[in-house]
C-alpha positions as CSV (number, residue, x, y, z in Angstrom):
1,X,8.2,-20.0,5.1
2,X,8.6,-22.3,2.0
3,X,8.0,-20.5,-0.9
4,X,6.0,-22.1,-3.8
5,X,8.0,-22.3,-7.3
6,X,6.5,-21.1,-10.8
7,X,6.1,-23.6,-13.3
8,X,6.6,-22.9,-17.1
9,X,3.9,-23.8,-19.4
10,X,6.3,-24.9,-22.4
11,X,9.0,-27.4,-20.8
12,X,9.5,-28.7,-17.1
13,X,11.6,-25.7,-16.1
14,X,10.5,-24.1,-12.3
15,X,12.1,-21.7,-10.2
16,X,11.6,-19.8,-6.7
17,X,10.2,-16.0,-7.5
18,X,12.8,-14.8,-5.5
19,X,15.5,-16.3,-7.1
20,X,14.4,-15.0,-10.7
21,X,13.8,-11.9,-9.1
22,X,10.3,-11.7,-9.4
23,X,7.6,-9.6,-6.8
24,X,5.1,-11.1,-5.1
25,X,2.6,-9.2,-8.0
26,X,4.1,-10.2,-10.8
27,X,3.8,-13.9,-9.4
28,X,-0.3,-12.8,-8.9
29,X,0.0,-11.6,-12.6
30,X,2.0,-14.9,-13.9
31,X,-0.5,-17.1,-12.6
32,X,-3.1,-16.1,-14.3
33,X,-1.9,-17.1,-17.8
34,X,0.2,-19.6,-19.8
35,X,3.5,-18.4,-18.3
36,X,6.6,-19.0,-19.9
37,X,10.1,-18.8,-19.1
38,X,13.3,-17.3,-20.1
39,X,14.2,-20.3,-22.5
40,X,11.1,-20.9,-23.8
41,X,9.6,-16.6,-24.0
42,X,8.4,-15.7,-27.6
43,X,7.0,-12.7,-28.3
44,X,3.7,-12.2,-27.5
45,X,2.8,-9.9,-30.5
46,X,3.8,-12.5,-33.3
47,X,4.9,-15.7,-31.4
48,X,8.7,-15.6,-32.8
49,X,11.4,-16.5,-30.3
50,X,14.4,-15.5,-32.1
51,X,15.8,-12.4,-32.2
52,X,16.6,-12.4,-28.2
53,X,18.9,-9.5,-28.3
54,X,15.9,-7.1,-29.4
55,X,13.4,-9.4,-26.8
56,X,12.2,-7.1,-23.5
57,X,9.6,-8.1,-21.0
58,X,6.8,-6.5,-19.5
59,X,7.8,-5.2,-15.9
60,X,4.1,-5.5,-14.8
61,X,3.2,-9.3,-16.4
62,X,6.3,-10.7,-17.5
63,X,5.9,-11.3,-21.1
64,X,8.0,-11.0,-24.2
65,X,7.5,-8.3,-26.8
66,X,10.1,-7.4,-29.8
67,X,11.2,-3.6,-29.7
68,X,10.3,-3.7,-33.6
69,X,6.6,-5.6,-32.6
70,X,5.9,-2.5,-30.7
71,X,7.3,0.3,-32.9
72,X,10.8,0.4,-30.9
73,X,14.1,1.2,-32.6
74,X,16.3,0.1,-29.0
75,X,15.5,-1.7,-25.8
76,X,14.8,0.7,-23.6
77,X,16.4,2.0,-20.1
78,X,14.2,1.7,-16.9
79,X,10.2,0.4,-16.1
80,X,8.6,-0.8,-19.0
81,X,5.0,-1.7,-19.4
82,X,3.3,-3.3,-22.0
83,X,0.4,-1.9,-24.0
84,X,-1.6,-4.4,-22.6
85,X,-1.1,-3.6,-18.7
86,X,-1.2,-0.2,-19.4
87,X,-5.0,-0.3,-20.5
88,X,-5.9,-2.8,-17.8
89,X,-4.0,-0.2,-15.2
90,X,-5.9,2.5,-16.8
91,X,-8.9,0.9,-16.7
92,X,-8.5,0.1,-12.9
93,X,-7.9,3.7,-12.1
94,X,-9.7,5.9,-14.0
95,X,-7.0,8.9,-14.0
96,X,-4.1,7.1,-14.7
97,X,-0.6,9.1,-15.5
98,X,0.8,6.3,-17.8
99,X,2.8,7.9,-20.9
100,X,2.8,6.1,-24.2
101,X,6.6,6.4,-24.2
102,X,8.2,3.2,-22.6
103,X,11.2,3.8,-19.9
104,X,12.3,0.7,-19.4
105,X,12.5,-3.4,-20.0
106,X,14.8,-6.4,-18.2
107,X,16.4,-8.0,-20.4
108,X,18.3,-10.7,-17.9
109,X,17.7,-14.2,-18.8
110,X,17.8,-16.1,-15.5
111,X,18.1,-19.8,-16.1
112,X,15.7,-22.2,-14.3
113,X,16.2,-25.8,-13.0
114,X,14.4,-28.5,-14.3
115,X,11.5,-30.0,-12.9
């Protein structure tokens, strides 16, 4: 089965999911908004997209946060969810087990082709 390519909304880059390593939910998730990919990620908190080496992504929608935006001193090691999808996942289930302590972020930058 052919599988449909995501499309960033900055520049003409697309890829397959399964080549940038993304599930089948976070393609659900990435749909839903202005996606954008590894060369063109800011961060979502205050739009800057320098400072790549301290730049780690939401497991759950993909999209870039600063460890200093969010009151991190490192990147951390493991699943890492965003403030953001934490509320909407507690929201969804009323007795979620979510910590306020992140675990984890990617940090990989897979490159794209060009549309």
């Amino acid at each position: 089965m052919a599988e449909d390519l995501v499309h960033c909304s900055q520049c003409d880059n697309s890829g397959h999911p399964s080549c940038l390593e993304m599930s089948s939910d976070l393609v659900r998730v990435i749909q839903t908004y202005p996606w954008q990919c590894m060369e063109c990620k800011t961060c979502t908190h205050c739009g800057d997209p320098t400072h790549e080496d301290k730049m780690m992504f939401c497991d759950d929608c993909d999209r870039g946060y600063h460890t200093f935006c969010v009151g991190l001193k490192s990147i951390p090691t493991g699943k890492w969810t965003c403030e953001s999808c934490r509320v909407n996942s507690d929201t969804q289930s009323n007795n979620s087990t979510t910590t306020d302590t992140p675990t984890t972020a990617r940090t990989g930058r897979t490159r794209m082709r060009r549309r």
